[in-house]
C-alpha positions as CSV (number, residue, x, y, z in Angstrom):
1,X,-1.0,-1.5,1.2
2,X,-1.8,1.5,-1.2
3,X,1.0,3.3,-2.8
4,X,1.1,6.5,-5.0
5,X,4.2,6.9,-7.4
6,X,4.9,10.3,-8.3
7,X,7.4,10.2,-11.0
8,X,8.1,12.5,-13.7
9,X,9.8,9.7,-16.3
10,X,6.7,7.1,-16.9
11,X,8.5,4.5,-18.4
12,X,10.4,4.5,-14.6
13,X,7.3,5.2,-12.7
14,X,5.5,2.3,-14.3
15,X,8.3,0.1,-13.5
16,X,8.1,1.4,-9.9
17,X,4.4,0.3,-10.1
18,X,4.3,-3.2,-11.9
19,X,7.2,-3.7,-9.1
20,X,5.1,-3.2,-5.9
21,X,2.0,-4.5,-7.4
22,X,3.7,-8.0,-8.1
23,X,5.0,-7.4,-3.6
24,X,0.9,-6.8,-3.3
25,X,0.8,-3.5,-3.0
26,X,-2.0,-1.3,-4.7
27,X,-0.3,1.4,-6.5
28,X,-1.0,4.4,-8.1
29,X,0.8,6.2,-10.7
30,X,1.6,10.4,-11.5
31,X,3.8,12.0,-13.3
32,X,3.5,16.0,-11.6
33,X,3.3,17.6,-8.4
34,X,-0.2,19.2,-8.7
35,X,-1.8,15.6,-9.7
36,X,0.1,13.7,-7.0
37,X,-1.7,16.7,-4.4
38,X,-4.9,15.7,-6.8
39,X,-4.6,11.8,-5.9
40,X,-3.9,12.6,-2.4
41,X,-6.5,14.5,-1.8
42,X,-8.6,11.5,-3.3
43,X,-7.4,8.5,-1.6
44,X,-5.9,7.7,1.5
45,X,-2.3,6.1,0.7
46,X,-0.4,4.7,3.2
47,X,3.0,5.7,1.3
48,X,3.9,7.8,-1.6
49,X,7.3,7.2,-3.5
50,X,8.2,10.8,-4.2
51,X,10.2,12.2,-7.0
52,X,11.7,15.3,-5.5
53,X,12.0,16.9,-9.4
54,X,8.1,16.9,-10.1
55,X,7.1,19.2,-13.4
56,X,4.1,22.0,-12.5
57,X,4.5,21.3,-8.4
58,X,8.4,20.4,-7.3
59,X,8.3,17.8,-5.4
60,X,9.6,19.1,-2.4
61,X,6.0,21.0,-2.7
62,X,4.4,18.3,-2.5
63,X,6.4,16.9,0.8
64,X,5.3,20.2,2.3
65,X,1.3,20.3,1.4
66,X,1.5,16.7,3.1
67,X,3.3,17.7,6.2
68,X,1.4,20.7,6.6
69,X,-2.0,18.9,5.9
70,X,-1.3,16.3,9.0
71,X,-1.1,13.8,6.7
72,X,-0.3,9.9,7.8
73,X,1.3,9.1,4.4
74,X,4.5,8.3,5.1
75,X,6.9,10.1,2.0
76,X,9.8,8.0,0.4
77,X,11.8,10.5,-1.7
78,X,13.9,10.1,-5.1
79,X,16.0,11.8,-6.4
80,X,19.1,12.1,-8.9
81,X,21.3,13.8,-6.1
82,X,22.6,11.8,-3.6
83,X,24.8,14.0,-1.7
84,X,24.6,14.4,2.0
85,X,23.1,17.5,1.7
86,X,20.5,16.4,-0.7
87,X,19.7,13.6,2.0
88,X,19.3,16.4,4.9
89,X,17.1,18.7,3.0
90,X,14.8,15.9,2.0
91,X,14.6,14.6,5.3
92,X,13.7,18.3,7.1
93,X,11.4,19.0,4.4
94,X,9.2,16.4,6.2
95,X,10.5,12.6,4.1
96,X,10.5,9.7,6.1
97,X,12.8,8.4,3.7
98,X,15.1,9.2,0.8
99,X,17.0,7.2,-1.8
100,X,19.0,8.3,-4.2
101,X,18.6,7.3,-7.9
102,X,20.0,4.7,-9.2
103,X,18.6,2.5,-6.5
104,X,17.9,-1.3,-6.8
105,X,14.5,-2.4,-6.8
106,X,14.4,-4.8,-3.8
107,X,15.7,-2.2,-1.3
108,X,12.9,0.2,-2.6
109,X,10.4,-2.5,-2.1
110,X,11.9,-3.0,1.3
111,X,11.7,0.5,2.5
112,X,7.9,0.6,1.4
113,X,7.5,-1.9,3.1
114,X,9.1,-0.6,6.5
115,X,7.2,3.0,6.1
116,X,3.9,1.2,5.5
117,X,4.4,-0.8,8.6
118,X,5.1,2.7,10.3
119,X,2.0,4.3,8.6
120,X,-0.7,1.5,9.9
121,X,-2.1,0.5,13.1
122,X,1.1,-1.4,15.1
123,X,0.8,-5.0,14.3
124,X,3.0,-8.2,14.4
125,X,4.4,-9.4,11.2
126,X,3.3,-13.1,12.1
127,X,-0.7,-12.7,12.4
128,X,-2.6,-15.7,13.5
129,X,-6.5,-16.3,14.3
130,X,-8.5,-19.8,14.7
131,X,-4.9,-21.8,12.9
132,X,-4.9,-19.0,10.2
133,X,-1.2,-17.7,9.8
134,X,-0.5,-14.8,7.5
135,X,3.3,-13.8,7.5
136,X,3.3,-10.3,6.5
137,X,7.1,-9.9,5.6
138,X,7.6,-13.5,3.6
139,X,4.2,-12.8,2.3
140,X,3.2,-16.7,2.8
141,X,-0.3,-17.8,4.4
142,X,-1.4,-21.1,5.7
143,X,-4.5,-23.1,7.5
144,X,-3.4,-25.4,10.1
145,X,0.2,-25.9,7.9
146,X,-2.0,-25.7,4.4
147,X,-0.5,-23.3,1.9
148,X,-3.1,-21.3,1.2
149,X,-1.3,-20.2,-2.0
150,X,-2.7,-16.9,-2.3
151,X,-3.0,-14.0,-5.0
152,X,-2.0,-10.5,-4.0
153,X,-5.4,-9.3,-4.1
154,X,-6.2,-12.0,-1.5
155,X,-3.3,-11.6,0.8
156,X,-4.2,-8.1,1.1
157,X,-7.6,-8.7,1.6
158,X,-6.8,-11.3,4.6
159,X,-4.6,-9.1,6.2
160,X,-6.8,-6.5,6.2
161,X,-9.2,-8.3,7.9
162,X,-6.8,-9.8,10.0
163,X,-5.9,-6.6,11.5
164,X,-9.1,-5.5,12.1
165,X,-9.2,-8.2,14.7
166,X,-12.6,-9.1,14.6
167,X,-14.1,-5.9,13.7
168,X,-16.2,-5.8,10.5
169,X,-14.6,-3.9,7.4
170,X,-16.9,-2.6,4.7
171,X,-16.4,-3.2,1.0
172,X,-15.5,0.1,0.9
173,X,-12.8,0.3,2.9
174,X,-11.6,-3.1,1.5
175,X,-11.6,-1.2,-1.9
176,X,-10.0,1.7,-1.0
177,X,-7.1,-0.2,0.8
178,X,-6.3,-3.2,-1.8
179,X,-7.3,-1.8,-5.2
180,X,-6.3,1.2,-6.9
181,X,-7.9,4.1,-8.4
182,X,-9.1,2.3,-11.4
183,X,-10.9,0.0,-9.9
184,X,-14.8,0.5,-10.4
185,X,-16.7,0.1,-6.9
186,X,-19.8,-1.3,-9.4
187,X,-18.2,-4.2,-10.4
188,X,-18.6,-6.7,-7.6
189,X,-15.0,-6.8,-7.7
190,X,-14.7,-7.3,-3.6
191,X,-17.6,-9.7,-3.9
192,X,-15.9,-12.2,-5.9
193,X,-12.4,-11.7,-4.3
194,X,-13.6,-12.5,-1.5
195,X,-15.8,-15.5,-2.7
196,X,-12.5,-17.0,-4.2
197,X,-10.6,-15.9,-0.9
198,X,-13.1,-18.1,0.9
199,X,-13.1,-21.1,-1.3
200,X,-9.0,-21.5,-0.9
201,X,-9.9,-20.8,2.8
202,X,-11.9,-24.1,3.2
203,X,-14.2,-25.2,5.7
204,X,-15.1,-24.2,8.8
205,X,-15.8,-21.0,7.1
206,X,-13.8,-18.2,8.8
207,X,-15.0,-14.9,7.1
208,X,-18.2,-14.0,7.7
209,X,-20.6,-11.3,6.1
210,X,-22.8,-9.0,8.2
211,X,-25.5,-7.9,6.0
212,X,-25.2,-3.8,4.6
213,X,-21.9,-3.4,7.0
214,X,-19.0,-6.0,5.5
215,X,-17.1,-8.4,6.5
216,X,-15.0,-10.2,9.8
217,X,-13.3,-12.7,10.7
């Protein structure tokens, strides 16, 4: 769900970004090594799309404070060199992943996909509850076979709550896991996602709020 992007070359790395954001992801964006350790120290991300040629902190740094630090982020790694040997040192510095540049955009959006799915709780791509259907991978909801036709912000949302399986998740966590690091926690902004969320829902209402705690299905 949340992604950093630690790419030297904005102009690519905000590419990167605007491309996962429009799959729903909630992405974050560096351009060196010592503010990508910064960030991820910061936030919990389930997957960072590492650039192994970082200024200030190489990249492959940056692999290693992760590995080292027990971390759960699972590590996609670019880079210009695409040799076999390139691949191996990648991969025994501690990546989960590596692709070389240039790569095209839906197989990067694909692997994110798979090492996010690795990084999170197991769960089925098809999740269902009271004839709510969320498909994870085609990224399609319904309500008893009515589109819910719903924004990234709100698929995430659902899902998140889907997988909690009942169990109540706080604004904050809902913050931390579908927004990224701009967003202001002041602004009510979980408040009236979900209050849209719950209005495409329909009735019976399905979400509901315990008071000074969050939220369940």
């Amino acid at each position: 769900m949340r992604v950093l992007v630690a790419e030297d070359e904005e102009i690519l790395a905000e590419l990167v970004a605007t491309g996962l954001r429009r799959a729903g992801f909630a992405v974050d964006t560096v351009y060196s090594g010592d503010a990508a350790i910064a960030y991820l120290s910061l936030h919990d991300y389930d997957v960072i799309v590492l650039d192994r040629d970082l200024p200030r902190v190489h990249g492959d740094d940056v692999a290693r404070h992760l590995v080292a630090g027990g971390s759960r982020t699972r590590i996609l790694m670019l880079t210009a060199a695409g040799s076999m040997e390139d691949r191996v040192a990648g991969l025994d510095l501690g990546a989960d992943d590596y692709l070389p540049k240039p790569f095209e955009f839906p197989e990067l959006i694909s692997r994110v996909r798979a090492l996010r799915r690795r990084s999170a709780r197991p769960a089925p791509p098809l999740l269902e509850k009271a004839g709510l259907r969320l498909d994870t991978v085609r990224r399609t909801a319904d309500r008893n076979g009515r589109d819910l036709d719903l924004s990234p912000k709100e698929f995430a949302i659902l899902q998140l709550l889907l997988e909690a399986d009942g169990a109540v998740v706080s604004a904050e966590e809902l913050l931390e896991r579908a927004w990224d690091a701009h967003a202001d926690p002041f602004t009510g902004a979980v408040r009236v996602a979900m209050s849209k969320l719950r209005g495409k829902l329909g009735e019976p209402a399905l979400i509901r709020t315990v008071q000074g705690v969050g939220y369940a299905l």
